[in-house]
N, C-alpha and C positions, 0 to 999 in steps of 0.2 A: 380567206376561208380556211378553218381548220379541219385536215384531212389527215389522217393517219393508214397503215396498211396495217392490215393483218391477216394472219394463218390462219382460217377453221382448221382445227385440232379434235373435234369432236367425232369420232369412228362413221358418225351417221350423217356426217353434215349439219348442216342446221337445218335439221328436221327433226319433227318432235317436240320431246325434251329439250333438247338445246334451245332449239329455233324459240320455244315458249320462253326459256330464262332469258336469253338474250334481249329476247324482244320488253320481256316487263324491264331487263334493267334499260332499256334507251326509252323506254316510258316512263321508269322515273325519275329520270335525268332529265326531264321537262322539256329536251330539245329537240328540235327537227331533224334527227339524226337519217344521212342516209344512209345504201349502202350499194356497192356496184361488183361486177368483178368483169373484166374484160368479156367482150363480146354479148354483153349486156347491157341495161341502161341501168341505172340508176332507181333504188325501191324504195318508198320509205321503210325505214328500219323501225318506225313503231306498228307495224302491219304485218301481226304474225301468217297472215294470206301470201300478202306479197314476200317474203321472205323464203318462206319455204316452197314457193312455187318459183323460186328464183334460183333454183336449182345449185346452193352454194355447197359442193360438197367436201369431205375429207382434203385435206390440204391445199383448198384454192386459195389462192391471195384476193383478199376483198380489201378495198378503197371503203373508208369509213369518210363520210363527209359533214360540216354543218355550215349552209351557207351564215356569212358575216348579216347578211338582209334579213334574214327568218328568223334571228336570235329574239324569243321574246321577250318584252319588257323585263329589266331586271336582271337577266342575264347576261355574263360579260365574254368575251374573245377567251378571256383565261379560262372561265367556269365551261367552257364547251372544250377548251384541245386538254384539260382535266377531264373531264367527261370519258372523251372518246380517248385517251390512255388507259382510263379502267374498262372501257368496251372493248381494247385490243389484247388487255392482259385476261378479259372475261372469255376471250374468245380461244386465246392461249391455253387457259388452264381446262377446257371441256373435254374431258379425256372419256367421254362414254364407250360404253364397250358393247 
């Protein structure tokens, strides 16, 4: 299963603005991206509801996952932990103010 960590960097969390970019880009990346961060379960990350009620704020570390079972058709192991390294560097770079 490829999982990667990352920093929310964005001043607001991923709330809002952020939470909306993030969210379309792991919907266009076609994959069942999730997303967690300690003392939480696990959201889908293409559900701008669940994300931003998922309380991910200013510098939490979040678990980006995509299970190996949910890859759909035509997508590869590679094309998802590519995926979710531009979802860690997306998450990197949201510097809202």
């Amino acid at each position: 299963m490829p999982v990667r960590k990352a920093i929310v960097s964005a001043a607001i969390g991923l709330h809002a603005r952020p939470a909306a970019v993030f969210v379309r880009a792991v919907t266009d990346s076609g994959l069942p991206v999730t997303i967690r961060k300690d003392g939480i379960d696990a959201v889908d990350a293409r559900s701008l509801l669940e994300v931003m009620t998922a309380d991910f704020n200013y510098g939490c570390e979040v678990e980006l996952a995509v299970k190996e079972s949910a890859l759909p058709a035509g997508k590869s192991l590679g094309e998802a932990e590519a995926a979710l390294s531009g979802l860690v560097e997306l998450l990197a770079s949201q510097k809202a103010s």
